[in-house]
N, C-alpha and C positions, 0 to 999 in steps of 0.2 A: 504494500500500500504506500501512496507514494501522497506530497501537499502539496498545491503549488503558492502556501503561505497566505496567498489572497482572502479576504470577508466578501462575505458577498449578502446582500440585504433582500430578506422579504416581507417587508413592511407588510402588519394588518392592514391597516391603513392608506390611502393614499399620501403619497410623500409630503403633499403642502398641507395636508389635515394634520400631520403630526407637527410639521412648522410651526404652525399657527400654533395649534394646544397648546408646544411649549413657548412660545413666545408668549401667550398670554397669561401662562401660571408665570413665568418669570415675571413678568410687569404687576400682577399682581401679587405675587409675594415679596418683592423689592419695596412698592408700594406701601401694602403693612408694614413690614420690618422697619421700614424708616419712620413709620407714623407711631408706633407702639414701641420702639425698642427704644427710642431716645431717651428712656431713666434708667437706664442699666447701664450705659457707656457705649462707647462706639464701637471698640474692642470685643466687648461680648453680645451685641448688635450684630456686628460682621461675621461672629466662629458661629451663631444661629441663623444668620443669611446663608452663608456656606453650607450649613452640613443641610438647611433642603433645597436646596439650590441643585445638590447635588445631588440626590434623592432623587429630585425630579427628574434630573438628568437622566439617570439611573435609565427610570424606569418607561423616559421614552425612547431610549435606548432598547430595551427591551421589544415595544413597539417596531422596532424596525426586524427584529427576529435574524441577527447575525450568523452564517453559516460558511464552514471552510468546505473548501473543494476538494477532493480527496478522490484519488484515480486507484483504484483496484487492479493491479492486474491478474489475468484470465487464468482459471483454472489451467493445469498441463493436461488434456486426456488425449487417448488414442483413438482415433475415429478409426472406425469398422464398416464395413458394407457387406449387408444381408444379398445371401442369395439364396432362393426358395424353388426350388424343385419338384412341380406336381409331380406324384408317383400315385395316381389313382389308376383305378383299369382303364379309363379313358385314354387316355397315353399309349395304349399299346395298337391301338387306330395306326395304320401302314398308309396315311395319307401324308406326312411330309417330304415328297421326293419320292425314293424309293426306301423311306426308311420310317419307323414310328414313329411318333412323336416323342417317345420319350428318349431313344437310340441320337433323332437328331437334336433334343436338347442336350446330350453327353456330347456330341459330336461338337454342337455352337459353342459349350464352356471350354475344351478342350483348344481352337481355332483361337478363339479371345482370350488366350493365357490364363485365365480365370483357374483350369486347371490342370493339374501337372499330368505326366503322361502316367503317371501309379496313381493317376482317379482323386490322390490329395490336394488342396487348396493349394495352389502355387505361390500366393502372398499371405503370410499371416494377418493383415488386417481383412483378410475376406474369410466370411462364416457362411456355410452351407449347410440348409436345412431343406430334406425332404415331407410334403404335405401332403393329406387326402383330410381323413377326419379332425387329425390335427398338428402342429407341428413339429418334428422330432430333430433336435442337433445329427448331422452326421458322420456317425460312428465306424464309418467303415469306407472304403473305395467307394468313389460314385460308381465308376465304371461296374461294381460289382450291387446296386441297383436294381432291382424290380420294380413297374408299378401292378401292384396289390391290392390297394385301398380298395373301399368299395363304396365310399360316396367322398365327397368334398365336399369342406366345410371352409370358405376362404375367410370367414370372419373372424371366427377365431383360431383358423389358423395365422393369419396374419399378427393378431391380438398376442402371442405365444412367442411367435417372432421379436417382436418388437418389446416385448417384456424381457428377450434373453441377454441382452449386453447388461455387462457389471456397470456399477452406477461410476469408474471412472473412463469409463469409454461411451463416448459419440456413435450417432449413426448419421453416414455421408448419405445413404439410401437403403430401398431393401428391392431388388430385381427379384421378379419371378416369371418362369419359365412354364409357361401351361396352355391348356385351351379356355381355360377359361371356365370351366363345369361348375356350377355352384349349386347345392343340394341345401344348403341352410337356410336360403331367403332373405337373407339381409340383405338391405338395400347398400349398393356398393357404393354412396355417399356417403355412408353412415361409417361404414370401413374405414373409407378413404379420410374421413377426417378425424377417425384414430390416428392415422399416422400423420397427418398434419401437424394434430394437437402435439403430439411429441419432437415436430419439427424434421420429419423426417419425408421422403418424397420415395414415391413407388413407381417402379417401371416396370414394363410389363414386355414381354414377347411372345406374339402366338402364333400358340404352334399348331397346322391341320389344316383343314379344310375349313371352308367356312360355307354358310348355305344351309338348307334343309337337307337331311339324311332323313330317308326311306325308311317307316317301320311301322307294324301294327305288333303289339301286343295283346294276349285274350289272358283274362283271368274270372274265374267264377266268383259269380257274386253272388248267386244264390243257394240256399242250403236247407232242403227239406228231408228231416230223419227218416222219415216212411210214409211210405203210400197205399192204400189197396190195390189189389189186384182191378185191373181196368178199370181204374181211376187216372183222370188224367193229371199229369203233373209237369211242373215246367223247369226247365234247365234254364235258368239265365246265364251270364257272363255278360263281362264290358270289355268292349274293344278299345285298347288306347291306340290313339292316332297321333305318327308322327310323319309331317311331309307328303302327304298323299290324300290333299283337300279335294273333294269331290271325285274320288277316283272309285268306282265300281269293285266290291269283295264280295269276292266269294266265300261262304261261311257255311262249310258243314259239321254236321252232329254224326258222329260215328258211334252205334249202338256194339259192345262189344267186339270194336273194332275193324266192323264194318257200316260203311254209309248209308245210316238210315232217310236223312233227310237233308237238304241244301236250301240255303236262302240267299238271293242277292240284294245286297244292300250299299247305298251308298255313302262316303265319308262325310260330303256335305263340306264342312267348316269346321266340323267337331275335332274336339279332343280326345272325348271320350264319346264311345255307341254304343249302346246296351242292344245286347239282342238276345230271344229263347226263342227255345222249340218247347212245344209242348207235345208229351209224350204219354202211350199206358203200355200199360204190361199185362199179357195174358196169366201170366202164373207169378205164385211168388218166388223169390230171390235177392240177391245182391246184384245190379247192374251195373257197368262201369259205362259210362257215358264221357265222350270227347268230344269240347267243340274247337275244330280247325279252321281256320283262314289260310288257303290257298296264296303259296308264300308273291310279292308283288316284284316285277323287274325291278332289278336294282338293289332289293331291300337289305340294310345294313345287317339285320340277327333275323333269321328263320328260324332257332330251337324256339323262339317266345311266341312263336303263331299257335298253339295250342295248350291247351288246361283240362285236364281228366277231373271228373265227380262221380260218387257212388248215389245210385238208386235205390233203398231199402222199398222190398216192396213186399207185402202182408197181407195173409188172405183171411184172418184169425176172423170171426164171426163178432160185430160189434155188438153188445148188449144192451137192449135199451128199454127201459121203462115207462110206459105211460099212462098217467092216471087224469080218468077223465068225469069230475061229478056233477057236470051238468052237458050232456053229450050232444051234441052239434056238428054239422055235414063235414066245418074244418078237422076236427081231430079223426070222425068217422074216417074221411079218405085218406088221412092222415098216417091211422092204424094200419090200413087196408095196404097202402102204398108201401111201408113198412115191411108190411109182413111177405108181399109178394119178392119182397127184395133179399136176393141170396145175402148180402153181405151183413143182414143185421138177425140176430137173435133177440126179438119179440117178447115182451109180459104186458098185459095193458090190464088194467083195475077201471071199469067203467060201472059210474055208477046211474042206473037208469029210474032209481024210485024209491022211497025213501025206505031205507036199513036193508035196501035189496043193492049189491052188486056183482056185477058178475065179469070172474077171474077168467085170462084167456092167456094162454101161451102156445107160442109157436112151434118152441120143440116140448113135445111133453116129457114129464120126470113123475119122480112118483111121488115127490112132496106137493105139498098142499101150496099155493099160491099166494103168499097172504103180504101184505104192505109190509115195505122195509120198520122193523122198529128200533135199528140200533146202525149204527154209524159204518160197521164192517158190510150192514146189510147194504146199505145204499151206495157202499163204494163198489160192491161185486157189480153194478150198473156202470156202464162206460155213459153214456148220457140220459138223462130222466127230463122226460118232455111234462107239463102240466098241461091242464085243459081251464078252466073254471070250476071254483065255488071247492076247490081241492082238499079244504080244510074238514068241510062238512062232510067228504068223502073217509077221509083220514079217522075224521069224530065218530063214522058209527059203524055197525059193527059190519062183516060181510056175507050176509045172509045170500048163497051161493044161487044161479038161477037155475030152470032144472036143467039138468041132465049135468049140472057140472058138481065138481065138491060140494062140500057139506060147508057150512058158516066158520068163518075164522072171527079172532079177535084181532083187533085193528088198532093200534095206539092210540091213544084220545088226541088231540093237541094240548087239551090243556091240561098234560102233562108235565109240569113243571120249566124249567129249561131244556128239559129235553127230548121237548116236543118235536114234531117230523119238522115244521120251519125251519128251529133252532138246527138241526141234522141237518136239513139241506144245506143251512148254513156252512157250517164246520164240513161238509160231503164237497163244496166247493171252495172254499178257500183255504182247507188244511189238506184234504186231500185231493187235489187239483181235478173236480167233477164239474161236468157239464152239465145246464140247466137251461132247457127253451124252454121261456114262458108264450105259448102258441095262442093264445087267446085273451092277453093283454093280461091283469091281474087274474093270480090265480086263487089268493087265498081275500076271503072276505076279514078277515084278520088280518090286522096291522103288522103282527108279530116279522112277518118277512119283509116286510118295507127293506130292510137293509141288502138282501138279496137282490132284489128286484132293481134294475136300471129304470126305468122311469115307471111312476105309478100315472097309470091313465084315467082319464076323468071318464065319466057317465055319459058326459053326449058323444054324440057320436054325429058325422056329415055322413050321410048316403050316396051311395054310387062315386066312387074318389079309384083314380090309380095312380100305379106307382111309379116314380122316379126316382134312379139310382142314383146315389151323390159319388163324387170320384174316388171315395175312398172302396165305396160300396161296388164299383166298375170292376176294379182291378181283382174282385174276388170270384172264385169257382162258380157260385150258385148262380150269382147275378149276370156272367159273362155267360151261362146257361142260358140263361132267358132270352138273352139277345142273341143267339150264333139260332135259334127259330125263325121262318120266316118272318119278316116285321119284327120281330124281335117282341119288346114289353109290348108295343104299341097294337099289337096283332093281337093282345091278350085281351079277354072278356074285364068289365072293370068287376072290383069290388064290389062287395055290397056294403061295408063301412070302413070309417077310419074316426079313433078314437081320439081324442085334444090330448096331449100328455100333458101334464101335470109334474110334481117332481121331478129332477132328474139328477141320480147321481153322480158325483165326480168322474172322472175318467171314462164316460160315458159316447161311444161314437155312433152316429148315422152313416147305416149304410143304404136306407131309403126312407124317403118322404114323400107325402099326401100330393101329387099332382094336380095343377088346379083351382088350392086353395084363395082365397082372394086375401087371404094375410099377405104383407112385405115380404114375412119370411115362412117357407116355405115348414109347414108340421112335421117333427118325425113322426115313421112310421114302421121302420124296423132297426133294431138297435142293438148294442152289441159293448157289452162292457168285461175288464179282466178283472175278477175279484178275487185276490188272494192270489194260491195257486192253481185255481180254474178261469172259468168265463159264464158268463149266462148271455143269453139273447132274450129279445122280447117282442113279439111283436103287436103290432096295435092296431091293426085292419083285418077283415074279417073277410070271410069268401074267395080265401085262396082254392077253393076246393073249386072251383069257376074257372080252373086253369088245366084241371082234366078233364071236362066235360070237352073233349076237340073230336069233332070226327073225322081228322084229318092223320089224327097219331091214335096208333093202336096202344092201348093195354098200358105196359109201364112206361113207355117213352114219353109219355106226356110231360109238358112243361112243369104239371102238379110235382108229378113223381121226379124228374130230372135237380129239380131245384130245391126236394128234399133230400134225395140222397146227396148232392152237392153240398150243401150245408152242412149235413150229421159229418161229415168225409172232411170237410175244409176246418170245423170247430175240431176234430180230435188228430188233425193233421200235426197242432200246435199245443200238442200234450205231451209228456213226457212218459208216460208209458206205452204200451203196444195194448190192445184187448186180449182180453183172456190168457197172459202173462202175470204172474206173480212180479218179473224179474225182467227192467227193461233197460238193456245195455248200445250206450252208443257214445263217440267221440262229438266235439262241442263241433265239428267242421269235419268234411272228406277233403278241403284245402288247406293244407299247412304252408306256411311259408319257412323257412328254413330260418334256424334262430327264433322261432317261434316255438312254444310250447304248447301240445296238445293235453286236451283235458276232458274224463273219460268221466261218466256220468251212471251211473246202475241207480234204477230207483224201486223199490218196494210196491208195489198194487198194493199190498196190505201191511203196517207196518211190523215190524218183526225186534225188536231192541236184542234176540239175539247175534243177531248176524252184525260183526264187530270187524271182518276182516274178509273181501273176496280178493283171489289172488287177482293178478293179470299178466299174460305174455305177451311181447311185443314183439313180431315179428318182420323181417326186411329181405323181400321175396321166403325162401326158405329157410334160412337163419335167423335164428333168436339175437332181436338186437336190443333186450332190456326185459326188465319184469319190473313191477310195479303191486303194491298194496292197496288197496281202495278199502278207503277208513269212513266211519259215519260224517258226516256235515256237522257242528258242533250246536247240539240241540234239536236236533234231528234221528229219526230212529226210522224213515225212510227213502234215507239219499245218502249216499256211496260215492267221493270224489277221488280222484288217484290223477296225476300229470306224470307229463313223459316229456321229454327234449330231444327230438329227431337229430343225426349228426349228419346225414347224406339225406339226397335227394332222391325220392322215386316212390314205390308202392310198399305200403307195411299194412297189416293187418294186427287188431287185439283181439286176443283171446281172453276169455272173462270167465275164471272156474267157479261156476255158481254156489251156495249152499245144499242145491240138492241133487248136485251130483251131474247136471247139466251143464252145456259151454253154451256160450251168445259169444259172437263173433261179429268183427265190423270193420271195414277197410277203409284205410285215407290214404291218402298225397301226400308228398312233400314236395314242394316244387321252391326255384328260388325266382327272385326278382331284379335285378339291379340296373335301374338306369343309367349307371355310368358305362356301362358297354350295348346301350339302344338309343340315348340321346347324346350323338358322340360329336355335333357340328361344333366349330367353335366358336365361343361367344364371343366375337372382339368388340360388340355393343359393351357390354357387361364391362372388358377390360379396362377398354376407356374411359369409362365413368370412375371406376375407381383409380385410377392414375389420376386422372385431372383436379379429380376432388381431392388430392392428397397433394399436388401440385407439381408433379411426375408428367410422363408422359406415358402413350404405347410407343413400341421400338419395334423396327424392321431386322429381323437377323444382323444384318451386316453390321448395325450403333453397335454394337455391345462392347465390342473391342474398345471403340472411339470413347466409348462413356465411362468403361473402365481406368480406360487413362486418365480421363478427367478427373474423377472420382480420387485417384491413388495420390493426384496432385496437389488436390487440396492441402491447406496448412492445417496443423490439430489443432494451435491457438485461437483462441475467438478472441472477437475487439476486445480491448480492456473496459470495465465499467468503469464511470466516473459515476459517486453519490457525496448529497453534499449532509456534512457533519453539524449537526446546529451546536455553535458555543453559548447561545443567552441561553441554555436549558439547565445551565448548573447551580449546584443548589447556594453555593456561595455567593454566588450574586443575587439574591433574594435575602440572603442573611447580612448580606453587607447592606443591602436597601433597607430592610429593618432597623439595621444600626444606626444608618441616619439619619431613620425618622425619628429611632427613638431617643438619639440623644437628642435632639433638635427637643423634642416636645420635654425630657426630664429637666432642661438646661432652663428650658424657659418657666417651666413649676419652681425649682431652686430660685432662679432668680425675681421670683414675684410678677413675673407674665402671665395673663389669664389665658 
């Protein structure tokens, strides 16, 4: 630190304002002192004019704020220059010449002296670090080098960079060598004035092509655990588009490995294209299903034009309950349509008169038929449809009609809490049961209000039909209705639609009253997830007006199609199979690699002993893991167990039941990576963050030139000059005390007021 002995003045005030002030304290205290000090003498008049004379001095002195100039000179440090080396799989792209990208960024540092011919730094002030995820000093020969990565992350790779010099070393810049791939999303201004802020400037070189590169990718998006046998079901996947706007693909569905179906479709502008097939199955099994895209001229990667899914498909007989105590044409064709129908096993409880009802099953047994009274009872039912007045059904007793059984007894409701309400309750949200309410409220008792998705009011609008809202479109029943000729519109109408009234949370429409002359449109079928189940509801009446066609024979009717769609799409989204104790399946048939799968067994009935089912993993015919499936915690039926795939391809789990049974279920592993499908290089992207750091981009050939500049630089930085303020010392405020205060003690001594 050096002085150049000078003061230098920074007045509070303006300079003639301090003039003045003290010009006028001096004429004024000159003034007194000559007027009042003339009985003391002249002698001790004058050493009292002095000592505040000077005082005052003092302390407009002070006023002016006296400071010495003082030159610092500059820290000594070693200025260093970063150089950063993409090493993502994007770099190994064979579009620089006739060499990779990453071959001809060794090839550019090796030409620019940058490095030595044994791959190490040829000047110690240059550090070289390789990037993808993030960024690593390097530890070993360039020349001996992979790029590996499997995304780039430029932000904080850069960020990593620029944090690595010791705090007595500079950085002249930080050069990086890439295409430019950024997988993080940060905006590259945001970057760029990281290294800004740090005073440091980034160049850039890229390396590759530049342009659109050729690619469609397919990966499945959709994932339905099981089906029935001929029942239809859909394959989706999304197509990612890259480079190939509006260009015509071909996309087929390969059914066990041959070409069941083809569809053409075009790219448009998109990015992404979803497309399915919808498909059934005559018998049950495990289906593998592939949808392919027909690879495009040009295109950069053809392994990612296809993605395999498994089909579960189930012929197990659904069980279904239906009780009906005030009976009407809806639940009549209802039953009728039911029972004609192979895939459901039939109990229906109609009650026709009062303490008279009469029990009906489709397959006969030799027990007597009588209403669920206990919680195990009603779960052996995969879905339990109501009719009306259900309660008073429930309430008395079941006096058999002839020719069937003899009279059972029937649980009251007003059974305590655990009346059949309360059951159905706990039958749908403890243990995940379906509940159609087919004929609006079914119990004249309040008690199920909470089941129930909307309570419907007593008027009713005559002659009303339906329209499906777009949640309601995109499902099995409804897209039923419409693939008819005319579709809804070709259907006979109603005969009513009820006003809803309440309606619980989580509550969806999937159709409403057509028609109405309200703003907004009434529901009229609806669909709610309670618990671990679902209930529906509907609120119009004279669906039974949709089999009266003399156009469709027998069960084809839109009645019949649009119920078994329904019973089929509500237990598509259950977690067990029918007529299974014991239902085992993985959380996906698409794993992504670095992903973990997660296998699921759930109890039909719950069992608190079963504490431990094995599971084998297998990878083609090799065992590639085993796994334990332990209870869910507070749970006594559900079974979780995960697995971490280490390769790509097809495995299958095996699941050793409690009783002595196997369930088995097949998934994918496939991988993903856009750094070897989005391979153009970004030189948009580069320059943005160069500029914004106050860099540039560079052409191959600067590197050499900018190196030389860079090595020439001096380390020294300008000297600072700051200026040291002298009025701040405490002495000079104690010597201004001093003589104020003898000034005012001299003049109390001497008999001065």
């Amino acid at each position: 630190m050096t002085s150049d002995g000078g003061l230098i003045f920074d007045p509070v005030l303006p300079l003639p304002v301090i003039g003045l002030l003290g010009l006028l304290l001096l004429v004024f205290t000159v003034r007194v002192y000559w007027n009042v000090g003339s009985s003391i003498g002249r002698w001790r008049n004058g050493a009292l004019m002095l000592f505040r004379v000077t005082g005052l001095a003092l302390m407009l002195t002070l006023l002016l704020q006296p400071s010495r100039r003082e030159v610092l000179p500059p820290p000594m440090r070693d200025r260093v220059t970063l150089i950063g080396l993409d090493s993502s799989l994007s770099m190994k792209q064979r579009d620089a010449g006739d060499k990779t990208r990453f071959d001809a960024s060794k090839s550019l540092l090796l030409e620019s002296g940058a490095l030595a011919q044994n791959g190490l730094p040829a000047d110690p002030h240059l550090r070289f670090y390789e990037f993808s995820d993030d960024a690593r000093p390097l530890q070993q020969s360039m020349l001996d080098l992979v790029p590996a990565g499997k995304t780039t992350l430029f932000h904080k790779s850069v960020g990593t960079m620029l944090s690595a010099p010791a705090n007595d070393e500079a950085v002249n810049a930080l050069i990086l060598l890439t295409d430019g791939h950024d997988f993080e999303l940060a905006n590259p201004v945001k970057t760029g004035l990281l290294a800004h802020d740090r005073r440091t400037s980034i160049y850039a070189v890229a390396l590759g092509q530049q342009g659109n590169v050729r690619d469609v990718a397919v990966r499945i998006t959709g994932f339905q655990p099981y089906c029935y046998v001929k029942q239809k079901a859909r394959i989706q996947a999304t197509l990612r588009l890259v480079g190939c706007e509006l260009e015509d693909l071909t996309v087929q569905l390969l059914r066990q490995g041959q070409v069941a179906q083809t569809k053409r479709v075009n790219a448009q502008q998109l990015q992404e294209l979803p497309v399915e097939f919808e498909v059934a199955e005559p018998a049950a099994g495990q289906y593998e299903y592939e949808v392919r895209v027909l690879p495009l001229e040009k295109e950069a990667d053809t392994a990612n034009n296809s993605a395999i899914t498994y089909l579960n498909v189930i012929d197990q007989q659904i069980r279904v309950l239906l009780l009906e105590g005030d009976p009407y044409w809806d639940t009549t064709f209802l039953q009728r349509s039911l029972m004609r129908n192979d895939k459901f096993d039939v109990d229906a409880l109609i009650r026709y008169g009062p303490n008279r009802v009469r029990a009906i099953r489709k397959t006969p047994g030799g027990d007597e038929l009588h209403a669920p009274q206990t919680l195990d009872q009603f779960a052996a039912y995969d879905v339990i449809i109501l009719g009306r007045s259900v309660d008073s059904l429930l309430g008395a007793p079941a006096a058999a009609a002839s020719g069937l059984p003899g009279p059972s007894t029937l649980l009251s409701l007003g059974d305590a809490s655990a009346g059949p309400a309360s059951l159905l309750d706990q039958y749908v949200n403890e243990r995940g049961g379906t509940v159609i309410f087919s004929r609006g409220r079914a119990f004249a008792n309040a008690a199920a209000s909470q089941l129930e998705p909307v309570l419907w009011g007593d008027t009713a609008r005559a002659r009303v039909r339906l329209d499906v809202t777009a949640e309601g479109r995109a499902l099995s029943p409804f897209r039923a209705l419409n693939e008819g000729a005319g579709g809804l519109d070709a259907l006979p109408d109603l005969l009513d639609g009820k006003k809803p009234g309440e309606t619980q949370p989580l509550t969806s429409t999937f159709a409403v009253e057509a028609g109405r002359d309200e703003a907004t449109p009434e529901a009229a079928i609806v669909h709610r997830r309670y618990g671990q189940g679902q209930v529906v509801s509907m609120g119009v009446a004279g669906l039974w007006r949709w089999a009266l066609n003399s156009k469709v024979e027998g069960a084809n009717s839109p009645f019949d199609y649009f119920w078994d769609q329904m019973v089929l799409w509500l237990l598509a989204g259950r977690d067990f199979i029918p007529s299974r104790q014991f239902s085992f399946r993985p959380n996906s048939a698409n794993i992504l690699l670095g992903e973990k799968v997660y296998f699921r067994l759930v109890l039909r009935l719950p069992d608190a002993k079963v504490k431990s089912v094995p599971l084998s993993i297998f990878f083609g015919e090799q065992e590639a893991g085993r796994a334990n499936m332990t209870p869910v915690p507070g749970s006594v039926s559900r079974l979780t167990a995960e697995f971490l795939p280490e390769r790509v391809g097809r495995y299958r789990a095996v699941a050793h039941l409690p009783d002595g049974t196997t369930e088995e279920s097949r998934f994918i592993v496939f991988t993903e990576n856009l750094e070897e499908t989005e391979v153009a290089t970004d030189t948009l992207y580069l320059r943005r963050l160069c500029e914004s750091s106050g860099g540039r981009l560079l052409e191959p050939g600067e590197l050499a030139r900018l190196l030389k500049e860079l090595s020439g630089e001096k380390a020294d930085q300008a000297p600072k000059t700051i200026m040291r303020p002298v009025w701040n010392a405490a002495w000079l405020f104690y010597l201004a005390g001093l003589l104020f205060g003898l000034d005012w003690f001299l003049r109390r001594r001497w008999g001065l007021c």
